[in-house]
C-alpha positions, -999 to +999 in steps of 0.1 A: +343-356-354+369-346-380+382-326-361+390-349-336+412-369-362+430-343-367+437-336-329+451-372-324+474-374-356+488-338-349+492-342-313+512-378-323+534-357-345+542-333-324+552-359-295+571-380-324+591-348-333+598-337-298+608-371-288+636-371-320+645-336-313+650-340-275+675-370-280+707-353-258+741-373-252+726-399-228+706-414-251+730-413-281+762-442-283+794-432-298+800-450-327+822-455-354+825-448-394+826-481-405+793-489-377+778-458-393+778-469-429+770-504-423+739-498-404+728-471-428+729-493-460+710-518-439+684-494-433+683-484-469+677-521-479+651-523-451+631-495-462+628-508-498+618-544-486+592-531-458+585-503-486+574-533-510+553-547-485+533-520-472+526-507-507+507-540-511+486-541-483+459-510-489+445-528-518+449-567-515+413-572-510+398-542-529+417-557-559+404-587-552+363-578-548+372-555-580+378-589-599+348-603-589+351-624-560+329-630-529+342-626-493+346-662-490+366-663-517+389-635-505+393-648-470+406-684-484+431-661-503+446-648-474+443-680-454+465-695-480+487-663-476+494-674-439+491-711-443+522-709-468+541-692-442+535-718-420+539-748-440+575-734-456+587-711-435+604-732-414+617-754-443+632-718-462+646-707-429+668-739-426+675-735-459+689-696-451+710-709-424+723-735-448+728-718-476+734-683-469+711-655-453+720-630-486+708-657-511+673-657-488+672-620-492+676-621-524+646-653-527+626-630-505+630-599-535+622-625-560+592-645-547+574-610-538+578-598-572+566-627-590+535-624-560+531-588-574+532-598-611+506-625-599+479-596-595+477-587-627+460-616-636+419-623-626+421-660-624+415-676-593+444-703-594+466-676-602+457-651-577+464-681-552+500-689-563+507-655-560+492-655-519+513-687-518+546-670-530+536-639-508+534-662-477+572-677-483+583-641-487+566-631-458+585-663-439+620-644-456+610-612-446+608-613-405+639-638-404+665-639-434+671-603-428+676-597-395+694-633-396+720-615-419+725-583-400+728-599-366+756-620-380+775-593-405+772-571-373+793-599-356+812-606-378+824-571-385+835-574-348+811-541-341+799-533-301+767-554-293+752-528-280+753-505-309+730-540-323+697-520-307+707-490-331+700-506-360+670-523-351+651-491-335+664-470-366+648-497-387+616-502-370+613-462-371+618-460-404+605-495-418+575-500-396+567-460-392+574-432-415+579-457-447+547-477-438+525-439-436+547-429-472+541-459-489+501-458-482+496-421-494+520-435-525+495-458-530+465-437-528+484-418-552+490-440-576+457-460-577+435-435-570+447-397-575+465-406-609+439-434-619+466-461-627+438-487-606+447-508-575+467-532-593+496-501-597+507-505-563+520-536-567+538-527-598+555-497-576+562-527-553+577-548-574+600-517-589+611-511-552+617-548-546+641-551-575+661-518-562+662-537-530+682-567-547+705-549-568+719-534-538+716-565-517+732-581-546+759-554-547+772-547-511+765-573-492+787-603-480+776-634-477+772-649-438+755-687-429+745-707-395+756-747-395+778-752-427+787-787-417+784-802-447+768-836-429+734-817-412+705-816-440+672-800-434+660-828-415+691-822-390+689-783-391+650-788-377+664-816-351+690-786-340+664-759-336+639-781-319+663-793-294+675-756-287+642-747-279+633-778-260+666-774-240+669-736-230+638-723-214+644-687-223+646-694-259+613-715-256+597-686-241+609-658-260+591-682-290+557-679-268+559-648-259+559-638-297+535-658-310+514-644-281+517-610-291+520-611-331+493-633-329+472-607-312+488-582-333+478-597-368+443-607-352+438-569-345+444-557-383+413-574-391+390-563-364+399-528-356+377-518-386+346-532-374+353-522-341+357-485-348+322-489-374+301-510-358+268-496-373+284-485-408+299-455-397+316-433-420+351-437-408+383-421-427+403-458-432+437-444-448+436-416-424+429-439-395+459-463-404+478-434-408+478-426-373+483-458-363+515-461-381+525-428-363+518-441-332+541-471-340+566-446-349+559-432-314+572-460-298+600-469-318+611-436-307+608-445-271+625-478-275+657-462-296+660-445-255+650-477-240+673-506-257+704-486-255+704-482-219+727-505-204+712-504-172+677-512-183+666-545-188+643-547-221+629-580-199+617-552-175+601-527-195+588-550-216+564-571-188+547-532-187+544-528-225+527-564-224+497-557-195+494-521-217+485-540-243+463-561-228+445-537-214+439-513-246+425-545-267+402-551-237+386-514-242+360-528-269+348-558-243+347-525-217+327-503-236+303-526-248+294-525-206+298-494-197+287-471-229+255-467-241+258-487-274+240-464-303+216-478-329+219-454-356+234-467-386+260-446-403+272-407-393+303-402-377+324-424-351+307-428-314+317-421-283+326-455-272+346-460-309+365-423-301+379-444-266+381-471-288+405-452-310+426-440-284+433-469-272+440-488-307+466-460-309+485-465-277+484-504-287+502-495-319+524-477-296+533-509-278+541-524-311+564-502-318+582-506-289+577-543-290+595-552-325+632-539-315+628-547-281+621-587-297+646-585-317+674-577-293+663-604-274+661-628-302+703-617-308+708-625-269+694-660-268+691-675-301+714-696-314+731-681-343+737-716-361+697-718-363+689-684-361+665-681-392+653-718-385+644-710-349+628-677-358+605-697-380+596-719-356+581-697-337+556-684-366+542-716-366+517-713-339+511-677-347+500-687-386+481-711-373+463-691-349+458-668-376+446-687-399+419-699-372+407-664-364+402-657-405+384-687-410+359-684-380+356-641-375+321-641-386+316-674-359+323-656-327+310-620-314+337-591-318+342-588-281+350-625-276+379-618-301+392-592-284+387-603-248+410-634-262+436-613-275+437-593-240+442-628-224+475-635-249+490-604-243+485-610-201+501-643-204+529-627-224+534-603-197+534-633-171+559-656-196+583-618-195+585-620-160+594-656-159+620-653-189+639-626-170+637-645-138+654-677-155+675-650-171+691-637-141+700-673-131+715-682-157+737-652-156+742-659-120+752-695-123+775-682-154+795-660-129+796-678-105+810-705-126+838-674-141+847-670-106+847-705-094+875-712-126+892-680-122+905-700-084+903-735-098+911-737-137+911-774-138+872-778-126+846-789-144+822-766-163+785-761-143+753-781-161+734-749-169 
């Protein structure tokens, strides 16, 4: 069955580089210098913050067992991790709209290295902080950032569309190549070299700090609501009334916690799933592949998103019921393959389908994260951008935090038939979001041309 891992990743990379190689003059946008240098020291950034994440997450629990403590233990850990996100993320997103989106970068650089300088020590309290700290960077991570770039982009009065550039190129790169790199770095480090699992943290922390010295160095400052008058009590009242008020922005929220939800429940089931009677599976190799897969479909959403005449609220109801149907495949081999009793040897037959499908999921969420995120810079606000984005990563911590405290409560299959259901509904909530899209740009023309013959009428209630 090796050799069977080695088909899927090499046939992956082959398709990766043929899809980069093929790119011809449709699916490239003129652009200019200035474009050019901007996006790539965003990208820079971006790969030393995702960089600093990903080297972190190989060994979080093995450095935790290796101090000592029991699964429960380890799984209140991480449900701290999450709950922190939950609890402050909206209340640091408010504060990056008030206060500036560069500061919350640079709170993001310095709450994850005190998180990583955390792991050194083996006492319980202290190991908690540091999950606490990692779940407000976390919070700064998937908002603050893209917060700032939407709004320097903006700012710098560059082409919206050349918006989807940058977040495909950073998806590729962040979510892809960087995520495979920094997991062989980390092998590396803690195992070829012998430094111990607590290294890659310390790697982390060094690429965290590069991160803010040239955050710290080259960027301008941007903000959402600066009226002085509007604290964070006011900045929550804003966001929950733009959400409560515009039904695309409310569904854009659900559809996200939908699929992330789904998303972060499969990182901690796929392993069981794929070893259901102790198989010897190859983990790192196995992650690998899925992070090439991602790469796979950030590829095929750079072509996508800079389409002008394709609809990411199209594409994206497909993507969704894709989904959907490759985290059903454990619930449909359980039925129709003949489960194996055996404990250990190599992956099964119904795990090999299993895999296949795991890796056109990752796929889907590589196509899903800069498809979300030119959608987020089409209907949210930009005067509560990072409060909003927060706002919708309530419900997901919360579901997450649910699943971690009850996986060993309900069978696998239940999981995953309940994560197929999400990702169904978000593909029903995508076809109803570009329905009430394609009103409201009716009405909105309508309206252009109704003022174009009558200047002096009133504006239409949208």
């Amino acid at each position: 069955m090796e050799a069977f891992y080695y088909l899927v990743f090499g046939g992956l990379s082959v398709v990766v580089a043929v899809l980069e190689l093929s790119k011809n003059s449709r699916d490239q946008i003129s652009t200019s210098p200035a474009f050019n240098s901007f996006k790539n020291n965003y990208l820079v950034v971006y790969s030393l913050m995702m960089a600093g994440d990903w080297l972190q997450g190989p060994y979080v629990y093995y450095l935790y067992s290796q101090y000592g403590f029991n699964k429960g233990d380890i799984g209140r850990l991480f449900i701290a991790g999450f709950g922190s996100s939950m609890v402050f993320g909206t209340i640091v997103g408010s504060l990056a709209d008030k206060r500036g989106r560069k500061r919350a970068c640079v709170t993001y650089c310095i709450t994850y290295i005190l998180s990583c300088i955390t792991k050194h020590s083996p006492q319980y309290k202290v190991l908690m902080l540091g999950r606490i700290l990692g779940g407000i960077a976390t919070s700064l991570l998937f908002s603050a950032f893209e917060s700032w770039l939407v709004a320097e982009h903006n700012k710098r009065g560059f082409e919206p569309q050349w918006l989807s550039l940058t977040f495909s190129k950073a998806i590729f790169l962040g979510n892809g190549l960087i995520a495979i790199v920094s997991g062989l770095f980390a092998n590396m480090l803690a195992d070829n070299l012998g430094f111990g699992p607590v290294a890659p943290f310390d790697a982390a922390a060094c690429f965290l700090a590069i991160g803010m010295a040239i955050i710290l160095s080259s960027w301008g400052e941007n903000y959402g609501d600066t009226s002085d008058n509007k604290d964070l009590l006011a900045q929550f009242k804003v966001a929950a009334l733009a959400i409560a008020s515009d039904e695309k922005i409310a569904l854009l929220g659900a559809i996200q916690s939908l699929f992330e939800g789904s998303m972060y429940t499969f990182v901690f089931l796929w392993t069981p799933a794929l070893s259901p009677n102790e198989e010897d599976i190859p983990h790192g190799f196995i992650f690998a592949t899925f992070m090439l897969s991602s790469m796979l479909g950030s590829s095929v959403a750079s072509r996508l998103v800079t389409r002008p005449n394709l609809k990411v609220e199209s594409y994206m109801q497909i993507v969704f019921a894709i989904s959907a149907f490759t985290l059903l495949l454990p619930v449909l081999t359980t039925f129709l393959v003949t489960p194996t009793s055996v404990k250990g040897g190599s992956i099964s037959f119904a795990g090999s389908i299993q895999l296949l499908g795991f890796c056109t999921f990752e796929a889907c969420v590589g196509i899903f994260w800069p498809s979300i995120m030119k959608m987020r810079s089409q209907y949210v606000p930009e005067e509560a951008r990072s409060t909003i984005m927060n706002f919708f990563r309530i419900p997901l911590n919360m579901f997450v935090c649910v699943v971690l405290y009850n996986v060993n409560a309900f069978p696998i299959t239940i999981m995953f038939g309940m994560c197929s259901i999400f990702l169904f509904m978000a593909s029903i909530l995508q076809r109803r979001l570009m329905v009430v899209a394609e009103v409201h740009k009716s009405k909105s023309q309508d309206w252009t041309s109704t003022k174009e013959r009558d200047p002096e009428r009133e504006p239409l209630s949208m």
